[in-house]
Each structure stands twice: as structure tokens, then as C-alpha cells.
BAMIMI-226555 format. One record per atom (N, C-alpha, C): residue in one letter; x, y, z. Coordinates in pm, whole numbers, plus 50000, padded with zeros to 5 digits. Example, Ala and Ser with C-alpha at 12.3 -4.5 7.8 and 13.67 -1.06 7.14 Angstrom:
BEGIN
A513194943150780 A512304955050780 A513204967050780 S512854977550708 S513674989450714 S512905000350787 
***
This chain:
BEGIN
X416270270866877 X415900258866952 X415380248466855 X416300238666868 X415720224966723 X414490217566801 X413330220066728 X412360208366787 X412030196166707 X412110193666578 X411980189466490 X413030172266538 X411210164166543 X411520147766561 X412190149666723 X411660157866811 X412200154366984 X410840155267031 X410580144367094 X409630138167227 X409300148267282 X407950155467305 X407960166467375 X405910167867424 X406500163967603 X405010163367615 X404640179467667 X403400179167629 X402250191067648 X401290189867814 X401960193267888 X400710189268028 X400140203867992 X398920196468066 X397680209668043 X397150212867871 X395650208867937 X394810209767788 X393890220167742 X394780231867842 X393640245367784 X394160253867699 X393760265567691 X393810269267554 X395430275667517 X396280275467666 X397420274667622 X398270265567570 X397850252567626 X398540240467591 X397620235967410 X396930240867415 X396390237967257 X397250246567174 X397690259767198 X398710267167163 X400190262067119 X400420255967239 X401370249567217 X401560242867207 X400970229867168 X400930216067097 X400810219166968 X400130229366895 X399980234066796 X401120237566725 X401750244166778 X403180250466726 X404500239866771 X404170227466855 X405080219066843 X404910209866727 X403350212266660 X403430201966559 X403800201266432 X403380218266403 X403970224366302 X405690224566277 X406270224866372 X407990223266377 X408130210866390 X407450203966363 X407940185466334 X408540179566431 X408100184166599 X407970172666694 X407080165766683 X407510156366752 X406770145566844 X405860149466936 X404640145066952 X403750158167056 X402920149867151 X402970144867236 X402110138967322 X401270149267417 X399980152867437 X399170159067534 X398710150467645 X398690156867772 X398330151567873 X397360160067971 X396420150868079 X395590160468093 X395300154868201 X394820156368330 X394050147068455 X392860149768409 X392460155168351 X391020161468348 X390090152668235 X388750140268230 X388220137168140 X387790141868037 X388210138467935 X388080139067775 X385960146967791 X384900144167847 X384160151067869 X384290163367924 X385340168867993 X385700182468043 X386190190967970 X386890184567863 X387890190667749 X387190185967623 X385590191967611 X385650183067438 X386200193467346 X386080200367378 X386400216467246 X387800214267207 X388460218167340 X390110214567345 X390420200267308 X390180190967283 X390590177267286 X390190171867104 X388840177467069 X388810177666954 X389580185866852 X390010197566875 X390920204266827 X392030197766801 X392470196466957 X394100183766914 X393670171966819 X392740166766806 X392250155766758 X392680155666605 X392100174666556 X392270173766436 X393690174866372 X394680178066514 X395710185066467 X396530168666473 X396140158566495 X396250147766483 X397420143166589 X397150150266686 X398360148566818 X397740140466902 X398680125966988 X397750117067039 X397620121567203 X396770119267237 X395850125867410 X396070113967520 X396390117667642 X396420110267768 X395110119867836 X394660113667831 X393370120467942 X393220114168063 X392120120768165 X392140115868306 X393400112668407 X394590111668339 X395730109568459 X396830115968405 X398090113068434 X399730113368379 X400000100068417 X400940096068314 X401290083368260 X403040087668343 X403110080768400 X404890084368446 X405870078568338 X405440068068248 X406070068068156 X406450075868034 X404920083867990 X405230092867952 X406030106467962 X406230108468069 X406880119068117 X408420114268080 X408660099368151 X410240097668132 X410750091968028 X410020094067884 X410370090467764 X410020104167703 X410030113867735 X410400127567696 X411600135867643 X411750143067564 X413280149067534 X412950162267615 X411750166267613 X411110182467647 X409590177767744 X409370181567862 X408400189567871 X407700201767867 X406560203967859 X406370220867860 X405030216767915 X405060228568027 X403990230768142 X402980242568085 X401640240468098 X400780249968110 X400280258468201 X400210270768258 X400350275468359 X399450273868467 X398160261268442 X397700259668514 X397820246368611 X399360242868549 X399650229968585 X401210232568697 X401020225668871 X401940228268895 X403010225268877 X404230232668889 X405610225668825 X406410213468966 X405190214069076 X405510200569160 X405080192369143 X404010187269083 X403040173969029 X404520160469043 X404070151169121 X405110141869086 X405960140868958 X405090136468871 X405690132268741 X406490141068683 X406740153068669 X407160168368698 X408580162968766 X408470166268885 X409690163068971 X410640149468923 X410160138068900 X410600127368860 X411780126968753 X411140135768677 X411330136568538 X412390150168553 X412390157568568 X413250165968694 X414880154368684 X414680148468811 X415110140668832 X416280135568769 X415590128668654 X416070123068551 X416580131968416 X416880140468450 X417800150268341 X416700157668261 X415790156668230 X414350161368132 X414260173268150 X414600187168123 X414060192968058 X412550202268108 X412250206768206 X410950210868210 X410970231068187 X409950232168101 X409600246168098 X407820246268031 X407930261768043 X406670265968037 X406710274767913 X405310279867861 X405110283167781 X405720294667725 X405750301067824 X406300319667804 X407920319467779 X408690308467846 X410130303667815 X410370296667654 X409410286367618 X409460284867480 X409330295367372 X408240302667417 X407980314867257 X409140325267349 X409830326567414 X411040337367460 X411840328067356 X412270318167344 X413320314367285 X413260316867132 X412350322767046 X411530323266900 X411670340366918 X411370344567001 X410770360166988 X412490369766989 X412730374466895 X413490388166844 X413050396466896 X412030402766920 X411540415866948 X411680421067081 X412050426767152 X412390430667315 X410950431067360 X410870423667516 X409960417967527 X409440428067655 X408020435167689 X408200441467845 X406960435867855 X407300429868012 X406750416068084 X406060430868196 X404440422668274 X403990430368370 X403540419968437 X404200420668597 X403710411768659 X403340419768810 X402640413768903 X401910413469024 X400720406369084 X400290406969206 X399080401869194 X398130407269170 X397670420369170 X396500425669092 X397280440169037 X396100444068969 X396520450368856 X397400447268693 X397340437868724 X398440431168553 X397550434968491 X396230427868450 X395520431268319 X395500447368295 X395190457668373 X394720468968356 X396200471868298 X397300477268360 X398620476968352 X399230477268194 X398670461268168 X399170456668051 X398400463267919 X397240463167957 X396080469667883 X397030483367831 X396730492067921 X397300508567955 X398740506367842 X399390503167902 X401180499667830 X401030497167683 X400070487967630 X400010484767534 X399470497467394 X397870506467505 X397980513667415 X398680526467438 X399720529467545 X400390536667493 X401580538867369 X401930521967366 X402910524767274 X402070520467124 X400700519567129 X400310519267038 X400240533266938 X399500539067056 X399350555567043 X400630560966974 X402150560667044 X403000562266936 X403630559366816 X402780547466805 X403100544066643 X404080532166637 X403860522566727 X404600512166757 X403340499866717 X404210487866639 X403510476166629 X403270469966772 X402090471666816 X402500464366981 X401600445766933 X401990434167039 X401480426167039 X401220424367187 X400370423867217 X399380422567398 X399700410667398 X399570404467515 X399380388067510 X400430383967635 X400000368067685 X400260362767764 X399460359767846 X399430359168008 X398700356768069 X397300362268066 X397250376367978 X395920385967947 X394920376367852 X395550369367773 X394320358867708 X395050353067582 X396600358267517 X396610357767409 X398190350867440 X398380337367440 X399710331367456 X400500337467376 X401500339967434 X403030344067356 X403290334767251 X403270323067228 X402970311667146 X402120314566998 X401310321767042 X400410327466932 X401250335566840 X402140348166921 X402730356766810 X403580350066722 X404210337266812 X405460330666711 X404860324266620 X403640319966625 X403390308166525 X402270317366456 X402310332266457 X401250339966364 X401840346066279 X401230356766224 X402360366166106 X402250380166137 X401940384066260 X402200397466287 X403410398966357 X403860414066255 X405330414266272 X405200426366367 X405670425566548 X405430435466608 X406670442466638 X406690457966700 X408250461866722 X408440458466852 X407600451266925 X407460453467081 X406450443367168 X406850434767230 X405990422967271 X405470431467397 X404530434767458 X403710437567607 X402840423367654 X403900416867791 X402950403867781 X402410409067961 X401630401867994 X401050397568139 X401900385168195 X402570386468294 X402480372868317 X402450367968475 X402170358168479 X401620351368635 X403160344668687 X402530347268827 X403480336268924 X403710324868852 X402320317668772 X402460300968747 X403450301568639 X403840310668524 X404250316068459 X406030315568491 X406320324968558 X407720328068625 X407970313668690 X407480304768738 X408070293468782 X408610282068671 X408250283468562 X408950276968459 X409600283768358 X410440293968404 X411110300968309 X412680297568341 X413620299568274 X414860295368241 X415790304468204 X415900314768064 X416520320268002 X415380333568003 X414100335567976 X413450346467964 X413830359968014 X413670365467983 X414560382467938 X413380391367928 X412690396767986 X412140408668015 X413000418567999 X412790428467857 X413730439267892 X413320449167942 X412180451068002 X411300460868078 X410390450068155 X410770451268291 X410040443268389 X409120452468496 X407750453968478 X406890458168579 X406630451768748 X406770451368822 X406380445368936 X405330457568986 X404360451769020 X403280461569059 X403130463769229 X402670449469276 X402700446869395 X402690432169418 X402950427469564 X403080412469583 X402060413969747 X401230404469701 X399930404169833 X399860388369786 X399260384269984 X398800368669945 X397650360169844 X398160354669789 X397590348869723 X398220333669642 X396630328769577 X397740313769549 X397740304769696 X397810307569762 X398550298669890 X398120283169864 X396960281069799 X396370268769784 X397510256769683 X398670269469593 X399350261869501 X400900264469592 X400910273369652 X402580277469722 X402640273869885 X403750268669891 X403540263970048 X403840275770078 X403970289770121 X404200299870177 X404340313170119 X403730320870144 X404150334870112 X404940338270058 X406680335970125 X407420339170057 X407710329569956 X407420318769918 X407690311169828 X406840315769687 X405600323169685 X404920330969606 X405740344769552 X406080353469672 X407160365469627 X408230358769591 X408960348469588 X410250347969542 X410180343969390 X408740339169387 X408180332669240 X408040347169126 X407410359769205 X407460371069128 X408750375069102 X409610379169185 X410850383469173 X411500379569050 X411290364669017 X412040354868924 X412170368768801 X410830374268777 X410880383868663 X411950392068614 X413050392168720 X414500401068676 X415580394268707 X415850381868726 X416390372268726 X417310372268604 X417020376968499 X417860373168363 X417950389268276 X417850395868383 X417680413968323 X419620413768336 X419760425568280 X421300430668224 X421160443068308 X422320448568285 X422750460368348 X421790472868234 X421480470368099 X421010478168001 X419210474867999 X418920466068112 X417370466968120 X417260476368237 X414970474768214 X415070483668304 X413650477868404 X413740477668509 X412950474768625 X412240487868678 X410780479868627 X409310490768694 X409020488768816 X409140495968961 X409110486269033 X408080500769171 X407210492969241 X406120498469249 X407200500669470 X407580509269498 X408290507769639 X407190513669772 X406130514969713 X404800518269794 X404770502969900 X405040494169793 X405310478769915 X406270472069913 X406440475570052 X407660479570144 X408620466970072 X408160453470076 X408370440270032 X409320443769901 X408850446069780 X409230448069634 X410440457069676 X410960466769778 X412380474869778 X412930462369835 X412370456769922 X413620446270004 X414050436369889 X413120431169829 X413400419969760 X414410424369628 X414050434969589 X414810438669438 X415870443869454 X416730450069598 X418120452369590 X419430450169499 X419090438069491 X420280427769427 X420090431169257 X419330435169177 X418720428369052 X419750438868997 X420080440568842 X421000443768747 X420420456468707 X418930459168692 X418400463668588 X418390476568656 X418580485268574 X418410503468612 X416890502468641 X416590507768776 X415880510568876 X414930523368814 X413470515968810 X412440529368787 X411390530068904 X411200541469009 X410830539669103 X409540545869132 X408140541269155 X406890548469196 X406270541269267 X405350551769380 X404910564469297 X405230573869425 X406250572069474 X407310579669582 X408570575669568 X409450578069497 X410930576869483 X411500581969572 X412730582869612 X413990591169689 X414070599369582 X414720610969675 X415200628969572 X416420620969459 X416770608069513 X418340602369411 X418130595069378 X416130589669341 X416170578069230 X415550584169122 X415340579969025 X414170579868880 X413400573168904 X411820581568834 X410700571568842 X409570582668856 X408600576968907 X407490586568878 X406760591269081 X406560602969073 X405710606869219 X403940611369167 X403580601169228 X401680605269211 X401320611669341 X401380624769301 X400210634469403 X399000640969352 X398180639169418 X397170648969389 X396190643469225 X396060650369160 X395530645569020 X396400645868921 X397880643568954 X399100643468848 X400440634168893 X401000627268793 X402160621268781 X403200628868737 X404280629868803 X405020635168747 X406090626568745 X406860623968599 X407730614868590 X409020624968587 X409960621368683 X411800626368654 X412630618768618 X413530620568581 X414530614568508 X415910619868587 X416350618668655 X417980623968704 X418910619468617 X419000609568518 X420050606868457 X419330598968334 X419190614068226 X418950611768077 X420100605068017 X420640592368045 X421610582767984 X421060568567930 X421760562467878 X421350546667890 X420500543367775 X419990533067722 X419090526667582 X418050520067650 X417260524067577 X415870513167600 X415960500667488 X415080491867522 X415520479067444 X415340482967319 X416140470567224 X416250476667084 X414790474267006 X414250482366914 X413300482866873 X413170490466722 X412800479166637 X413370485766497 X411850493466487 X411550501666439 X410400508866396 X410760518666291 X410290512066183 X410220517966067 X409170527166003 X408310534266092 X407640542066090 X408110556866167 X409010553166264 X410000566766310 X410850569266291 X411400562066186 X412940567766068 X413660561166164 X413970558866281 X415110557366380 X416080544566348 X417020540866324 X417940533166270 X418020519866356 X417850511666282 X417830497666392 X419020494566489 X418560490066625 X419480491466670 X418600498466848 X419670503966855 X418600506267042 X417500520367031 X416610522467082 X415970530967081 X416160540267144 X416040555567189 X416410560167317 X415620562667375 X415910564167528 X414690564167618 X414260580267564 X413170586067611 X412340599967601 X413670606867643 X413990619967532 X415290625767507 X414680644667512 X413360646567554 X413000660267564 X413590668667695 X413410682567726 X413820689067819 X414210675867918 X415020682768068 X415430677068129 X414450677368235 X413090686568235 X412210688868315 X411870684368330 X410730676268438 X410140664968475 X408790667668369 X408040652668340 X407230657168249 X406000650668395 X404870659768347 X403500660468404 X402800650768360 X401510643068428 X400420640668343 X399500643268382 X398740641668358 X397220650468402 X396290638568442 X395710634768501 X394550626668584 X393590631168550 X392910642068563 X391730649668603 X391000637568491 X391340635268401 X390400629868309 X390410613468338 X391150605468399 X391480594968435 X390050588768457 X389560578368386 X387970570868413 X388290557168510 X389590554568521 X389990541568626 X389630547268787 X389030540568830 X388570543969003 X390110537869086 X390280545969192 X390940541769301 X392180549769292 X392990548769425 X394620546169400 X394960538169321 X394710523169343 X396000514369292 X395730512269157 X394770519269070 X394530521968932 X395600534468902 X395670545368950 X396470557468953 X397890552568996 X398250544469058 X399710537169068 X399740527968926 X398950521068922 X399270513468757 X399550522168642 X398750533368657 X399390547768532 X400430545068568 X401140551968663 X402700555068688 X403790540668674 X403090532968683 X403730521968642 X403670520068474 X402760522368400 X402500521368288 X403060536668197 X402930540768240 X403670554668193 X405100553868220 X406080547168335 X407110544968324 X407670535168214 X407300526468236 X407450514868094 X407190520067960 X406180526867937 X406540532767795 X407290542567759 X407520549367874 X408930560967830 X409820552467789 X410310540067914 X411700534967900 X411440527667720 X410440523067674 X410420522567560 X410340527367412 X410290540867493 X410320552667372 X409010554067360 X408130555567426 X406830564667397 X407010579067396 X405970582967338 X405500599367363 X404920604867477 X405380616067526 X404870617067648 X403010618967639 X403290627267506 X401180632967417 X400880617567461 X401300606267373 X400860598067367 X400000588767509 X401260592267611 X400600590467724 X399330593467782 X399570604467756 X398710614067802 X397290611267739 X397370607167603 X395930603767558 X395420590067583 X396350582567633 X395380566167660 X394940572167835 X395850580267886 X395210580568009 X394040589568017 X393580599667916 X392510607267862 X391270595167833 X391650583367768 X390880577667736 X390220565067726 X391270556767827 X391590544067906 X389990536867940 X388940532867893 X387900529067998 X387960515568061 X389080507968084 X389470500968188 X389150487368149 X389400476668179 X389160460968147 X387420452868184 X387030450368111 X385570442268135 X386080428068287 X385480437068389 X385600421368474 X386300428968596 X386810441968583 X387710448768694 X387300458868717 X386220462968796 X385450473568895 X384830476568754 X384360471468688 X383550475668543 X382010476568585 X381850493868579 X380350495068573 X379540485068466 X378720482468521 X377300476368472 X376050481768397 X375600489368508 X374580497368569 X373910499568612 X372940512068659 X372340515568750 X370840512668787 X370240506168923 X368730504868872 X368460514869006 X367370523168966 X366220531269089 X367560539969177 X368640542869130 X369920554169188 X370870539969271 X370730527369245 X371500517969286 X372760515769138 X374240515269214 X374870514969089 X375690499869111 X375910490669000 X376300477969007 X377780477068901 X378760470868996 X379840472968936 X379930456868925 X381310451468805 X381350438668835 X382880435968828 X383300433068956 X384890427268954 X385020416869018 X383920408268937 X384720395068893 X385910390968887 X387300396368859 X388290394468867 X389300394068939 X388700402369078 X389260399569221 X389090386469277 X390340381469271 X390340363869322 X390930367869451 X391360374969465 X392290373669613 X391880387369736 X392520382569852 X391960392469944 X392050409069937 X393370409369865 X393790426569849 X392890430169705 X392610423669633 X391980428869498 X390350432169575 X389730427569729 X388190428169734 X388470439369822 X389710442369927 X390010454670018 X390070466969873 X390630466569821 X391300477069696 X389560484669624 X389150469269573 X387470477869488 X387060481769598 X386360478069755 X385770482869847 X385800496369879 X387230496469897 X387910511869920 X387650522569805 X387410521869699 X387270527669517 X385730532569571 X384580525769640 X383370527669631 X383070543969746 X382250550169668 X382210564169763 X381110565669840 X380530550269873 X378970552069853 X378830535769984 X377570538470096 X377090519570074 X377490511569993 X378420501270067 X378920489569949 X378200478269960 X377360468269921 X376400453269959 X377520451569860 X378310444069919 X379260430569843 X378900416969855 X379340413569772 X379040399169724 X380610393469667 X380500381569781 X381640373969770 X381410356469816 X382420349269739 X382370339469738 X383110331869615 X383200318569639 X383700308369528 X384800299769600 X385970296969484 X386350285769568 X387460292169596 X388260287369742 X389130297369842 X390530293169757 X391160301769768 X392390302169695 X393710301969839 X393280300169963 X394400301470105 X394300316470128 X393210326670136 X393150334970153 X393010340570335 X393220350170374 X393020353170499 X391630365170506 X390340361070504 X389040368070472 X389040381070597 X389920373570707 X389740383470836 X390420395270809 X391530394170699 X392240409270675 X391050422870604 X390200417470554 X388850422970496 X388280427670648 X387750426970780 X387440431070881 X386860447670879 X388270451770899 X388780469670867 X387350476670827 X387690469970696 X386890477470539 X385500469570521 X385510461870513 X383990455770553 X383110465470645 X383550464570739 X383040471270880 X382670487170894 X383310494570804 X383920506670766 X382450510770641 X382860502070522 X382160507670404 X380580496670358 X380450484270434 X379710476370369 X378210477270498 X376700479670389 X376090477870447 X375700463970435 X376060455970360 X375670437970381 X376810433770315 X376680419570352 X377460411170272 X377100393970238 X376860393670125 X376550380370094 X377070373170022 X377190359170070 X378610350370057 X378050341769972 X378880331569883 X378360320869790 X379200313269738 X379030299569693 X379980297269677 X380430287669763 X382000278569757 X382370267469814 X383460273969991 X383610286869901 X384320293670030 X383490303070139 X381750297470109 X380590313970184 X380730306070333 X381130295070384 X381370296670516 X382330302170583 X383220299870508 X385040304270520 X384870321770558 X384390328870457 X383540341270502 X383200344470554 X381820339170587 X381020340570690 X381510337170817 X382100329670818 X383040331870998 X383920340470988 X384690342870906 X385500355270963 X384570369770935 X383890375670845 X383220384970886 X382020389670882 X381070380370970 X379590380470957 X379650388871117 X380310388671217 X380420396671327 X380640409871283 X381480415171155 X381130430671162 X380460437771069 X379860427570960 X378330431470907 X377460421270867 X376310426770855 X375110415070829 X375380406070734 X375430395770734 X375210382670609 X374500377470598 X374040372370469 X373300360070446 X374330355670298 X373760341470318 X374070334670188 X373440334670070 X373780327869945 X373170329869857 X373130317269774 X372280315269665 X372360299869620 X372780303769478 X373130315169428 X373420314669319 X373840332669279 X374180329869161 X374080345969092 X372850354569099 X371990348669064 X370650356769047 X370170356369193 X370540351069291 X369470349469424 X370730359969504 X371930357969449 X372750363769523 X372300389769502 X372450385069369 X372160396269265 X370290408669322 X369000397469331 X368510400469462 X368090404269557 X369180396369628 X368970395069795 X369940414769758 X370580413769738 X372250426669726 X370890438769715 X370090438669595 X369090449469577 X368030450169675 X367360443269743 X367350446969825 X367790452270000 X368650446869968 X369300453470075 X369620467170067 X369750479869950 X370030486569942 X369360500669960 X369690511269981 X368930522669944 X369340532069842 X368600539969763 X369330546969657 X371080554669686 X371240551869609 X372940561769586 X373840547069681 X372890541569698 X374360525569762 X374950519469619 X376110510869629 X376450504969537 X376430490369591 X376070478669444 X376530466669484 X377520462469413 X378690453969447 X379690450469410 X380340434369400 X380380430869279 X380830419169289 X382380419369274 X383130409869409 X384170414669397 X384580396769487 X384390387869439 X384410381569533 X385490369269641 X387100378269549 X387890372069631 X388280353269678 X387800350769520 X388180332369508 X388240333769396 X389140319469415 X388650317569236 X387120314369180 X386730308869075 X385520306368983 X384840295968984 X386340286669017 X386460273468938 X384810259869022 X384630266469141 X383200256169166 X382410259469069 X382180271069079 X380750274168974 X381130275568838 X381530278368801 X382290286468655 X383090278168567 X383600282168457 X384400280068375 X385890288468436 X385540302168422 X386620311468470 X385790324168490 X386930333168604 X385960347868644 X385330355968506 X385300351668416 X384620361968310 X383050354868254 X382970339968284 X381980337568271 X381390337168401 X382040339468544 X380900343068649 X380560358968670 X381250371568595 X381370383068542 X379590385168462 X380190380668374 X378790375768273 X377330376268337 X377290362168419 X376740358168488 X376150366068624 X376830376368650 X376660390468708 X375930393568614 X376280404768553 X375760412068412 X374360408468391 X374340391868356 X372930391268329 X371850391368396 X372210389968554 X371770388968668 X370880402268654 X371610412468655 X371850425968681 X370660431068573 X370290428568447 X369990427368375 X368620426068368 X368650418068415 X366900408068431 X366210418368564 X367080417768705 X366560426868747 X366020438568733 X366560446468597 X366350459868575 X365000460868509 X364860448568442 X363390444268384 X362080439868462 X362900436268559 X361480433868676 X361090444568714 X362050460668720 X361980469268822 X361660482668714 X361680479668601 X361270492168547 X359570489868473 
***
């Protein structure tokens, strides 16, 4: 892809679009950044570009700028309907996103994990399994580390493992997942997608450009992901209940067992010069024809839909040539992502988890359900088009309080202050608390709170934090 001296604006000024303004400047475009957001919102990011000597539109989009473009490239927090977007559309231009640019740079076979919850853990898991076997892995994408980064860094990996989002898949073009995860598809977003299905058809995109020689992870527990993936190219990996006549993995009990009915076919090509194997395609796992086991018992991830992400993550690294040992030891030793049902800890036999990272309604049903104990949840922030009343069930079921906060704690509080007690809260620490006392020993409190961040916060890891320290201070009043 020639970039060198072509017009090429940058919307979005966070730390992906600094990414990639970065690496458009270095290849000797033309680089204009753009931003709605005031130059006081962005000083970190804006001074950075500053130095990289790329010139800034702040506070709006310039429609001129857009239609004196050779290239746009979208940041994933920017929608790909924004007028100026469409216009430019329009007019023959060119629009993509970040994960489509470094696809066009990246050699290395790429396995993409997408859904609405579970990606980070997923991607996490995948990564060190094929680490464990002795594979250069590079993590990255929507998990924190732009794909953009590997192209314009000097680590030479055998194997890209990225994350990537809905916002993501809507500006892709040519991108090639040669191992595509789909985990699950639940509402969410609605605030950026006019509809449901306009969100699932946005995931799907992920096998859109797969071959008959890729291979599709695909989770058929929801019901949705079999209907939708009929059509797709890619040899079919099925959990964590297959048919007796597919491949893929069955989770019962405290074990996965992965089968294989038809030891044929290549996993993407992957030179690794640490396993003698000759460049060129790799083969998928070539041992007995017996189904291979894994063992749980030691598994430190809480829930089902953590024990479905193994089997999803254990499928993807076979199809990439992992070890089955190898498996077996990240799931021995996995202690799970900071921000996703991540113990804290405990004050007076009260235990405090923080999943911060549940923005949406099925990620606050999913931790609820994980808890074995009194749940005082704590939820709130800003509403993402969520439906709070689908929470009812499980609220009602496992929560002895619930306290709301945040731009969405009325939105809440009407749909389920009728089937447990609420009050509001004015903050982290008042929220943090009010939760302790409400409790009695062996209860848990849980931050889990099903919005996004963005009223209070930077992003869910600094309102995570902000838990933590909460949590923290209390333990000091109380011991």
C-alpha cells in the first residue's frame, strides 16, 4: 500500500489515532488529525502529534478537510456515519480503520477474537497458549496495543492474536482473519447502532474475507452465531456442544474435550524457527486420533462463560499448532484480566470483586450469576441503549442490594428497584460504603456496572481503580 505524499486524514485523537498518525508520518504522507473534542481534552495526545509535527483540527470536522483527502482512516471510537464520513463516502474517498491499514503491512497470519464479552480474557488465554508453545505471539488490538504498533515496531512475531470490536469490523475492507473467534453476540452499543441486528451483522463481518483453508471459532451455545454463520467459507470449529458430525470442543463437567473428526487441512502459515518446521503451512495438532481432554479442576476463571472462552481459546490454538501440555498449563495457570470479576479483597469475611469492565447488560447477568454468595451490586454510568429490565431474573434471585450511580442510576432504578432494595450513590467511595454496609459476612460486593465510564471516568480501568482504592481505604477504617 503506497502512502508516501497522499492526503490522509486521521479522525479520532486517542491513543489509536496517535498510532496511526504516527506511522502515516513516518511513510511520508500527508497527515492531517481531526478531533470534535477541545485541544484541553486531548493535551497529552495533541502534544504528542505536536511533536510529531502533524497539523490538528480540534473541536469540530472541517468538511473540507475530509473532501480534500486521498485516504481516510477512522479510529474506533469514531462512527463510520458521522456526516463528513458519509460525504466523503460519497465522493469516491476511501474510508477505513485502523485494524484494515496494519492488515495491509502484516505477513504474519493473523487470529482475530471477537464478541461482546469475553474478548479480553479470550485473547489473553490464546495468546499465552501459543506462547507456552514456543511461538513469537504479538497481543494487541482492541486489548490496548494497536495492530499499528506491531507494523511500525521491530518485533518479529510468528503469529498476530488481536481483540477486536464491532467499531473495528465496521471499517474493514480486505482483513483476513485466518482464525476467527466469535464468542457471543448480546445487546449492546445500541447508543452507536440503530438496531440489534445491525450490531450482529457488524460482528459477523469477521469472516467475511476467510477462505475455504481458514478456520472459524464459533461459540453455537447462541442460538444467533449458528444462524448467522451458515454461509461463511471457513472450516467450522464448534463449542461447547457440537453435533456427533461437527469438530470442536464439548465442556462438561470440569473438562473440555476437544475432537477432531477430520485430521485434514492447514492451519495458517506460520514460519517458526524454533520448531524446525519448514516455512510454509503449519499443521493443525497431528497426535492420536483420540479426543484430547483438559482438565479444569485447576481453572482460577469463575463462571461458565469463562469455561466456554477456554474452549474457545483452546480451539484456536490447536487450529494454530499449539500443544495440547501447553494448553493445559495456561489453563493451570491463567489468573484472569485486571477489571473482569478481578478479586480485590476481603474485609471482616466480605469479599470485593471489581468488573469494571462489564459495560453491557449480559456482562452484569454473567458476573452476578459467577457469585456463590449475597451479591450488593453496584451499577451505574453512562447508558450504552441497554435493556436494565433483562437483569430482573438475577437481581431478584442473587442480590441483597443494589446501588446505582452514575448518569444511567435512574434508568436502573426504575427498572429494578421493585425487586431489590436501592439507593443511590454520589460517587465511588459513598457508593463502596453504603455496599459494606449493607452486607453480612460471607456476602460479596460487586462492581459490575453495565455502562460505559465515560460521565465519570476516563475509561472502565480508571473507574476499576477507583473501586480498588475505594476498597482500600475502607479496609483501613475497619481494621
Amino acid at each position: 500500500m503506497e502512502l508516501a505524499e497522499k492526503n490522509i486524514v486521521v479522525v479520532g485523537l486517542g491513543k489509536t489515532g496517535v498510532a496511526v498518525a504516527r506511522f502515516l508520518k513516518n511513510r511520508g504522507a500527508a497527515v492531517v488529525v481531526t478531533d470534535t473534542a477541545a485541544e484541553s481534552k486531548l493535551a497529552s495526545q495533541a502534544h504528542e502529534i505536536r511533536n510529531l509535527g502533524i497539523p490538528m483540527e480540534l473541536g469540530r470536522h472541517r468538511a473540507e478537510t475530509f473532501s480534500a483527502a486521498n485516504l481516510i482512516v477512522l479510529s474506533p471510537g469514531v462512527s463510520h456515519t458521522i456526516e463528513p464520513v458519509i460525504q466523503a463516502r460519497e465522493r469516491g474517498i476511501p474510508v477505513i480503520g485502523e485494524i484494515e491499514l496494519a492488515s495491509r503491512f502484516i505477513r504474519q497470519p493473523i487470529v482475530a477474537v471477537t464478541g461482546t464479552n469475553g474478548k479480553t480474557t479470550t485473547t489473553e488465554l490464546l495468546g499465552d497458549m501459543l506462547a507456552r508453545t514456543g511461538l513469537e505471539v504479538f497481543v494487541g488490538g482492541n486489548i490496548g496495543n494497536p495492530l499499528i504498533d506491531y507494523v511500525d515496531g521491530n518485533q518479529q512475531a510468528d503469529v498476530i492474536v488481536a481483540e477486536i470490536s464491532s467499531f473495528q469490523l465496521d471499517t474493514i475492507d480486505s482483513f483476513r482473519a485466518r482464525v476467527g473467534v466469535l464468542l457471543n453476540i448480546t445487546a449492546d452499543h445500541l447508543d452507536r447502532y440503530p438496531n440489534f441486528a445491525a450490531y450482529a451483522a457488524s460482528k459477523i463481518r469477521l469472516f467475511e474475507n476467510q477462505q475455504a483453508g481458514d478456520v472459524a471459532v464459533l461459540n453455537v451455545a447462541d442460538p444467533l452465531i449458528r444462524s448467522l454463520t451458515g454461509d461463511i467459507r471457513a472450516r467450522k470449529l464448534i463449542y461447547p456442544n457440537p453435533a456427533s458430525d461437527e469438530e470442536g470442543a464439548v465442556l462438561s463437567n470440569q473438562h473440555i474435550t476437544l475432537s477432531w473428526n477430520k485430521l485434514t487441512g492447514m492451519a495458517p502459515g506460520i514460519q517458526n524457527p524454533k520448531s524446525g518446521i519448514p516455512p510454509g503451512h503449519r499443521p493443525l495438532w497431528t497426535g492420536d486420533r483420540d479426543p484430547i481432554s483438559l482438565d479444569l479442576s485447576n481453572i482460577k476463571l469463575r463462571g461458565r462463560h469463562n469455561l466456554e472462552n477456554a474452549c474457545a481459546a483452546g480451539l484456536a490454538a490447536l487450529a494454530v499448532g499449539a500443544r495440547p501440555q501447553a494448553i493445559q498449563d495456561t489453563l493451570d495457570h491463567f489468573k484472569g484480566s485486571a477489571h473482569r470479576l478481578e478479586y480485590i479483597d476481603v474485609i471482616k469475611g466480605v469479599e470485593f470483586f471489581n468488573d469494571s469492565k462489564a459495560t453491557n447488560v449480559d456482562a452484569v447477568l454473567r458476573a452476578v450469576e459467577c457469585c456463590n454468595a449475597p451479591v450488593v451490586l453496584i451499577m451505574g454510568g453512562l447508558d450504552k441503549g441497554g435493556n436494565f429490565r433483562e437483569l430482573r431474573e438475577v437481581v431478584s434471585r442473587h442480590t441483597r442490594k443494589l446501588i446505582v450511580m452514575g448518569r444511567a442510576a435512574d434508568l436502573i432504578r426504575e427498572a429494578l428497584e421493585d425487586v431489590s432494595p436501592t439507593s443511590s450513590a454520589a460517587s465511588m467511595a459513598d457508593a463502596v460504603n453504603q455496599a459494606y454496609r449493607a452486607t453480612n459476612p460471607g456476602d460479596v460486593v460487586l462492581l459490575s456496572p453495565g455502562c460505559a465510564s465515560f460521565d465519570m471516568y476516563a475509561n472502565y480501568a480508571q473507574r476499576g481503580d477507583d473501586f480498588r482504592q475505594a476498597v482500600a481505604k475502607l479496609k483501613l477504617q475497619k481494621s
